[in-house]
C-alpha positions as CSV (number, residue, x, y, z in Angstrom):
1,X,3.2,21.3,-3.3
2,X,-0.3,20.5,-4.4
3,X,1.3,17.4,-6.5
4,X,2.4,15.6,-3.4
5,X,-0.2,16.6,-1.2
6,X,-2.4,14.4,-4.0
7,X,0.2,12.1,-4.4
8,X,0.8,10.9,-0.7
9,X,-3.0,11.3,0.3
10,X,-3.9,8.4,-2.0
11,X,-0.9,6.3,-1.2
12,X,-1.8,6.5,2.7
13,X,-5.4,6.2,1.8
14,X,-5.6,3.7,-1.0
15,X,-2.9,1.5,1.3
16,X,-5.6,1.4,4.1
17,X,-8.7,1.0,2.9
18,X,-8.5,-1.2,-0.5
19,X,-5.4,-3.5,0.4
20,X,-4.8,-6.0,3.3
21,X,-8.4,-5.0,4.6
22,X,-8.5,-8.2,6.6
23,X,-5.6,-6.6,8.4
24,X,-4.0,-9.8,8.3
25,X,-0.4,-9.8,8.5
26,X,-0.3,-13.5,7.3
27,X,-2.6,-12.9,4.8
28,X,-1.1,-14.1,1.3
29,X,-3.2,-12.9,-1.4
30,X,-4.1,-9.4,0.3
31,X,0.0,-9.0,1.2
32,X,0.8,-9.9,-2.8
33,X,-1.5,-7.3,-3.5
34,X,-0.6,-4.9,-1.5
35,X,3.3,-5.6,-3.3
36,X,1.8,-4.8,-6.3
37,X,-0.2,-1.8,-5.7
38,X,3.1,-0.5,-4.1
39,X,5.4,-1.2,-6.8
40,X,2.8,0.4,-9.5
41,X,2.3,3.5,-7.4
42,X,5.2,4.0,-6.5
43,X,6.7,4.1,-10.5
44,X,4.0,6.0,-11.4
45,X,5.2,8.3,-8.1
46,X,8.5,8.5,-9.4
47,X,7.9,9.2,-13.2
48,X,5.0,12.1,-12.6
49,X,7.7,13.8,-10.2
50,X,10.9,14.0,-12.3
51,X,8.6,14.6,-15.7
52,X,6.5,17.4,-14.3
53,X,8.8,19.2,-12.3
54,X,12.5,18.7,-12.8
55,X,12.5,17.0,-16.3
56,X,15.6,15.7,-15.8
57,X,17.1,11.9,-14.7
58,X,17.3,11.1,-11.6
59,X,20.7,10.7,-10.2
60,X,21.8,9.2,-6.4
61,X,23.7,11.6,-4.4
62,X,27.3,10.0,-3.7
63,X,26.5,9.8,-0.1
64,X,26.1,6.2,1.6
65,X,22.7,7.4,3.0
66,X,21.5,7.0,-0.2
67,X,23.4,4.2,-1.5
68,X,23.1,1.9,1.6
69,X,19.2,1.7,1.0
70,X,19.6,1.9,-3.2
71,X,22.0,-2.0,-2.4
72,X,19.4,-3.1,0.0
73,X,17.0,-3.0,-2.5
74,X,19.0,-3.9,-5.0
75,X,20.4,-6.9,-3.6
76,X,16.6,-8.0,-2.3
77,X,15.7,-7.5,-6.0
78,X,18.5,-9.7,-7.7
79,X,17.7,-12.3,-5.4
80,X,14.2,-12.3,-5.8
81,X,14.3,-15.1,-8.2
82,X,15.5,-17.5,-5.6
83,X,12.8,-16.2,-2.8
84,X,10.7,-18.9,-1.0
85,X,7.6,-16.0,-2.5
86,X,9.7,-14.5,-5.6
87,X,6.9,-12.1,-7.1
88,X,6.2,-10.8,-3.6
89,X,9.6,-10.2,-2.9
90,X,10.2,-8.8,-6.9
91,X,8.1,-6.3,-6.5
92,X,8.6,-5.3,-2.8
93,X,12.2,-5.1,-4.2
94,X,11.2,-2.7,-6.6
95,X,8.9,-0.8,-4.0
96,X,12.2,-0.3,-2.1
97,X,14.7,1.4,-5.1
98,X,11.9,3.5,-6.1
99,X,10.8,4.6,-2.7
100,X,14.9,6.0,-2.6
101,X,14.3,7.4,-5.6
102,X,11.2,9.0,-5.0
103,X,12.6,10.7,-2.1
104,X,15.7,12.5,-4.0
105,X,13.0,13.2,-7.1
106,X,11.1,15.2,-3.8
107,X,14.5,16.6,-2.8
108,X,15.6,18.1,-5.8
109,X,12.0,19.4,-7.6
110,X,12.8,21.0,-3.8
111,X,16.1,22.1,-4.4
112,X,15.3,25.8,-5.9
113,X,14.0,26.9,-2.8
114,X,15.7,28.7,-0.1
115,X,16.8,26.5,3.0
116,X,14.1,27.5,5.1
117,X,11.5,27.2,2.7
118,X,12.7,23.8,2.1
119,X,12.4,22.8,5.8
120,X,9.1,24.4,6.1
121,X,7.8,22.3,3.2
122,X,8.9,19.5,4.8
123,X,7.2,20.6,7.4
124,X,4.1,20.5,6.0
125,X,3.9,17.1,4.7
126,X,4.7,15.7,7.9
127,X,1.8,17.3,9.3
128,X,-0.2,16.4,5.9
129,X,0.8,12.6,6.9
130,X,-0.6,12.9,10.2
131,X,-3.9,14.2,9.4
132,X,-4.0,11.8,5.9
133,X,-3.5,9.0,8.5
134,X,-5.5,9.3,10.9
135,X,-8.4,10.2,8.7
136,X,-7.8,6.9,6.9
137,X,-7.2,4.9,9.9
138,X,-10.4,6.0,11.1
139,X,-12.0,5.2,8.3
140,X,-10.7,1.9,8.0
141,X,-11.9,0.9,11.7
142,X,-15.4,2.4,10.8
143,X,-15.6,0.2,7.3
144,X,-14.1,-2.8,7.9
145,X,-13.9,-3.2,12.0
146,X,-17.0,-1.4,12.8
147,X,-15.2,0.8,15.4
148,X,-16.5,4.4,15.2
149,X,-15.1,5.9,18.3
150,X,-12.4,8.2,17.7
151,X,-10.7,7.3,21.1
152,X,-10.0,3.7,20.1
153,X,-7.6,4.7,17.0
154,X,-5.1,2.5,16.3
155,X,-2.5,4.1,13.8
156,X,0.9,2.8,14.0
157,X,2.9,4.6,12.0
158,X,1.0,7.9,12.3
159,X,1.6,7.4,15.9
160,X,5.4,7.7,15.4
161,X,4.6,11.1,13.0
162,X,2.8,12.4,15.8
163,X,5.3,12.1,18.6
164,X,8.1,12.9,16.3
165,X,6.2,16.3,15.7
166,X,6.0,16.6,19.1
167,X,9.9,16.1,19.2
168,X,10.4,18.4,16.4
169,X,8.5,21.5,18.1
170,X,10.1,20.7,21.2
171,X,13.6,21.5,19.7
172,X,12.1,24.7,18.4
173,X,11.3,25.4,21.5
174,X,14.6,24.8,22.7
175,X,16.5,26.7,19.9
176,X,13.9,29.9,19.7
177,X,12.8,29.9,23.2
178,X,9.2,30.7,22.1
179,X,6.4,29.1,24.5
180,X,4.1,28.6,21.2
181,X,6.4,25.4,20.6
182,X,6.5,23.8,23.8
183,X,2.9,24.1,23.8
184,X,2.5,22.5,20.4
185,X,5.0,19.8,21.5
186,X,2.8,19.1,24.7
187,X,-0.4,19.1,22.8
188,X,0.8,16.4,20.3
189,X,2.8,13.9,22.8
190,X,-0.5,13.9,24.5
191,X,-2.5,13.2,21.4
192,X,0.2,10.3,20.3
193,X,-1.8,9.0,23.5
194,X,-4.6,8.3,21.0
195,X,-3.6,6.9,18.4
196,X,-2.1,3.9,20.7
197,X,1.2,3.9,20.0
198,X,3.6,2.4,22.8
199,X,6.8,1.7,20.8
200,X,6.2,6.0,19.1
201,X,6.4,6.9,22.7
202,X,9.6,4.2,23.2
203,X,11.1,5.8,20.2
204,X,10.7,9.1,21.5
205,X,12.0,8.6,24.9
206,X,15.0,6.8,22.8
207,X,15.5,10.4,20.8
208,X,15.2,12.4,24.3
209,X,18.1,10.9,25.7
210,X,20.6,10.8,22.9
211,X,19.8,14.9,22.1
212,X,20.5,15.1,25.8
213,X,24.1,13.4,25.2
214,X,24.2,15.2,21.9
215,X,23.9,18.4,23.9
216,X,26.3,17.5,26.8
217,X,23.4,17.8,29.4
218,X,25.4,14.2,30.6
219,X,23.2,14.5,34.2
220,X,20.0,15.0,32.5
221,X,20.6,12.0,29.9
222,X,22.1,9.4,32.7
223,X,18.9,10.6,34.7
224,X,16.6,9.8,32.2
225,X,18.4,6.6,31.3
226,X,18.5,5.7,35.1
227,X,15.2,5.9,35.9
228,X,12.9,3.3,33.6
229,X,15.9,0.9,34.8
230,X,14.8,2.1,38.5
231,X,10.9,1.6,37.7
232,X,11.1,-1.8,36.2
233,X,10.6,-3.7,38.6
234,X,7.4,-1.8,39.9
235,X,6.2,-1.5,36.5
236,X,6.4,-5.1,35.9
237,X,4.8,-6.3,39.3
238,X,2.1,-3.7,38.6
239,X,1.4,-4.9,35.2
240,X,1.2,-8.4,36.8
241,X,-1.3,-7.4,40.0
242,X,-3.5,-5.7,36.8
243,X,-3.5,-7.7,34.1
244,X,-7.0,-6.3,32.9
245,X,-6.1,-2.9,33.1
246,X,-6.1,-0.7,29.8
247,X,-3.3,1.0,28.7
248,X,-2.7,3.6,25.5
249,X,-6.0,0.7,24.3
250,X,-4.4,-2.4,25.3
251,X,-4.5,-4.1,28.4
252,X,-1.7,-4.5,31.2
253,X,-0.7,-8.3,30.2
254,X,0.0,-7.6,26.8
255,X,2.9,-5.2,27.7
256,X,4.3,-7.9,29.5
257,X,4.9,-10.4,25.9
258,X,5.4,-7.3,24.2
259,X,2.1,-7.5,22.2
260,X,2.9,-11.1,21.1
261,X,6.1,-9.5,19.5
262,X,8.3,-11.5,22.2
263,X,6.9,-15.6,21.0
264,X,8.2,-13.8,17.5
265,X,11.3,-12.9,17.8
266,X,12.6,-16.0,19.7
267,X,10.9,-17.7,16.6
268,X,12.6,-15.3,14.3
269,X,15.9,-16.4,16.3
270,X,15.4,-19.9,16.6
271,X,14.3,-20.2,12.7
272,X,17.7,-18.3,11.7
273,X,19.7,-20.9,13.8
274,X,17.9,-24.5,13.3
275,X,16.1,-23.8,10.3
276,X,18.1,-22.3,7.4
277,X,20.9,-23.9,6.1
278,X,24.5,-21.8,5.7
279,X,23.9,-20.8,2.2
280,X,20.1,-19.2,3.4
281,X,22.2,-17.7,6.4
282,X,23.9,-15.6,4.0
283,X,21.7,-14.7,1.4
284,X,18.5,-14.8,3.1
285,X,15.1,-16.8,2.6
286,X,14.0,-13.9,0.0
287,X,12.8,-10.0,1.0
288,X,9.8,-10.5,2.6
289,X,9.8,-14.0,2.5
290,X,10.3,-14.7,6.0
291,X,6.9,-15.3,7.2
292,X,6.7,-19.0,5.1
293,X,9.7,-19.7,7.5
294,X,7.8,-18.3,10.7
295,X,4.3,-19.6,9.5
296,X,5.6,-23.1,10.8
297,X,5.8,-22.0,14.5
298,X,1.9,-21.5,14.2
299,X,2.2,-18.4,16.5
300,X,-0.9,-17.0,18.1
301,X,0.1,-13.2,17.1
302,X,2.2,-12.2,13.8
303,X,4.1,-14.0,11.4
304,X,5.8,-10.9,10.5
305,X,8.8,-10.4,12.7
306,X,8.0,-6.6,13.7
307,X,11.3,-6.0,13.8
308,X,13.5,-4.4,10.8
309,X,16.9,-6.0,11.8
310,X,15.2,-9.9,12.3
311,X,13.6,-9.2,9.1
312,X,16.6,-8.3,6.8
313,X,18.3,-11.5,8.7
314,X,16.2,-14.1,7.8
315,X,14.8,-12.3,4.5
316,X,18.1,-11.3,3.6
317,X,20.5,-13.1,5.5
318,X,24.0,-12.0,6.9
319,X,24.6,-9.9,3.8
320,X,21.2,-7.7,4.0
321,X,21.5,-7.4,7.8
322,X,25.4,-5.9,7.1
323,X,23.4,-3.3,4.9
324,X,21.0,-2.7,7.6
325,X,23.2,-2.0,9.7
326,X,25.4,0.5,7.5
327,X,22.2,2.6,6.8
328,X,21.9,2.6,10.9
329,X,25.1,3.7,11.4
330,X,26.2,5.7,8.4
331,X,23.9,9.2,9.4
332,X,26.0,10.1,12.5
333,X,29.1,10.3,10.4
334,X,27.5,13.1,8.9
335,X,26.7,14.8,12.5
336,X,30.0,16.4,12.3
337,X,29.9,18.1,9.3
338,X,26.2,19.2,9.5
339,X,27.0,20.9,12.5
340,X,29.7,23.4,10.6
341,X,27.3,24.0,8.1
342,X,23.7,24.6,9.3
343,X,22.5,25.5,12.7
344,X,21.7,23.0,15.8
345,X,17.6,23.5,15.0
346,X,18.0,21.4,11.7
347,X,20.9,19.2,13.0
348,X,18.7,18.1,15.8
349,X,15.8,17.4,14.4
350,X,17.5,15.5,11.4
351,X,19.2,12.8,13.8
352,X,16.2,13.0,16.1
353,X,13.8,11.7,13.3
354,X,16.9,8.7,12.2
355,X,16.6,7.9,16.5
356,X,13.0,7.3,16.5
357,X,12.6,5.5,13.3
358,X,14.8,3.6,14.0
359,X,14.1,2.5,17.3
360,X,10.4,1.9,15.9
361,X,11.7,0.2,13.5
362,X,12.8,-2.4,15.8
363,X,9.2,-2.9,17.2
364,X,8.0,-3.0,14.0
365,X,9.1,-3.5,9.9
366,X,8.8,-0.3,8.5
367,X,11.9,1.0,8.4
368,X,14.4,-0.1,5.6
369,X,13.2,-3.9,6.1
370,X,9.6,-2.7,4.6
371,X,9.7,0.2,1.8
372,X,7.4,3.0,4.2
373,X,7.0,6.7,4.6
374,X,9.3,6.6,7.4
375,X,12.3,6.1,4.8
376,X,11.2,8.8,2.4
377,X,10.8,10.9,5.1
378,X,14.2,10.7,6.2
379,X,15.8,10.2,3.1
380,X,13.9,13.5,1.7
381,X,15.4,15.4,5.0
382,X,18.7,14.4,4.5
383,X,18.5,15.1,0.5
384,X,17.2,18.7,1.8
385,X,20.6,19.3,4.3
386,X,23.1,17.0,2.4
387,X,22.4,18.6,-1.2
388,X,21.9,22.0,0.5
389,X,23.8,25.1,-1.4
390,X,26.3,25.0,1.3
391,X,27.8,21.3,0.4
């Protein structure tokens, strides 16, 4: 345990505080060497792993899971030659594969444990994430923004950790009917609150209602589906009467352009349909490569899309977003089958965590689109019940 307690400390904290420091998201020389730091650490990640633990080759587990991500990657990395930024997107490429295979290298140096020894590891390096992150997102606002409030974080990702543990206590709660749980779950959905996180607690929401389907509570789910339609309209005009007004550290108007996110993705849409030619619409500008396209819109925000199916379309074209959308799709085929072999405590949890990255990762690039945590996360959960002694 201590080896990826070291392991993922320095890749959240080295990430933060020595690359993209500018925390530009257009930035060119900081975002090449912030693909290089990746793709280093992340070999070095997978080689100490499978040398000091298991000893053995790593092999990928004949599940589409697995494989969708492992061609994803792949693809992105044969391509990379043709990219509009081809070292960028080489080594981003290579980020990718060996952030799959650093997740089953995890899974299987895991694999001698019991089941629930397994899940309470994996336990703990969610939380270790959290408190990694935040640590380092403060420090990065103190260093480089001069910010030294605690109560102005702004994490991102460690926002979606945070509500997801909120989420994951919450089903304990439901499953063992101890109050301990729902009090955890409370405390941490209210301390997502600062780390200013809107799209963790749209993910979330998101999560709630399908476990409510999932668990045939059909009045409950069409309730809680029902109701933001119901509040729209009051929540917009009262965005609009207070534009000034601060919300989870940003104020009323931004909600209203999504951040800046919405001038993006109509770019993102238009530059797919005026901009590339047919062959670029199906095989992409290059992985990673589609901010050169968007830099020409001279938007005011992001030329990152922040969103992980816009990105694999114009990065990787038609083909890339088919992937995509396999690796979307292909977990609740497995829903079934879980559910014969483990009980509804790990089942729920599993597709609760594949809800809410995904649904984040439409507000932002981080999951598949950009090699993160979020896919090792998931990938190492599904490597812990998909390899499990029962399959």
């Amino acid at each position: 345990m201590i080896y990826y307690i070291l392991v993922i400390a320095a890749y959240i904290l080295l990430g933060k505080l020595i690359f993209n420091t500018s925390a530009n998201p257009a930035g060119k020389f900081h975002a090449s060497a912030a693909a290089y730091f990746f793709a280093i650490v992340t070999i070095w990640f997978i080689i100490f792993i499978n040398i000091k633990h298991i000893r053995t080759i790593t092999t990928i587990p004949n599940k589409w899971i697995f494989k969708l991500p492992l061609l994803y990657y792949t693809y992105a990395l044969f391509f990379s030659p043709l990219s509009l930024i081809p070292m960028v997107s080489l080594f981003r490429a290579i980020s990718g594969i060996g952030f799959v295979i650093a997740s089953i290298s995890i899974g299987k140096s895991l694999s001698k444990y019991p089941l629930e020894k397994r899940i309470k590891t994996f336990s703990k390096i969610l939380i270790l994430i959290l408190i990694v992150g935040i640590i380092s997102n403060y420090l990065f606002q103190a260093v480089y923004l001069k910010i030294y409030s605690p109560l102005q974080l702004k994490a991102g990702y460690i926002g979606l950790i945070c509500t997801y543990l909120s989420l994951w206590y919450l089903i304990d709660y439901y499953t063992k009917h101890k109050k301990k749980y729902l009090f955890l779950s409370l405390f941490l959905l209210f301390s997502a609150s600062l780390l200013h996180s809107f799209s963790a607690y749209i993910a979330y929401y998101a999560a709630f209602i399908y476990l409510s389907f999932y668990l045939r509570k059909y009045l409950q789910a069409i309730l809680l589906t029902a109701i933001p339609l119901y509040l729209l309209p009051i929540i917009i005009h009262y965005l609009k009467t207070h534009p000034y007004k601060i919300i989870l550290g940003k104020p009323a108007a931004a909600y209203l352009i999504g951040s800046g996110r919405f001038e993006v993705y109509m770019a993102a849409i238009d530059a797919f349909i005026n901009k590339l030619n047919e062959i670029n619409k199906i095989f992409g500008v290059g992985f990673m490569a589609e901010r050169d396209i968007l830099a020409s819109y001279h938007l005011t925000w992001s030329s990152d899309p922040h969103n992980s199916f816009l990105m694999s379309l114009l990065g990787l074209g038609l083909i890339g977003t088919l992937l995509y959308t396999g690796y979307i799709i292909a977990p609740f085929f497995y829903i079934k089958k879980l559910r014969k072999l483990y009980n509804e405590n790990y089942v729920l949890k599993w597709i609760g965590m594949h809800i809410m990255f995904s649904i984040y990762g439409l507000t932002s690039s981080s999951y598949l689109a950009t090699p993160s945590i979020q896919l090792i996360l998931f990938l190492l959960f599904s490597y812990i019940l998909l390899k499990g002694e029962k399959i």
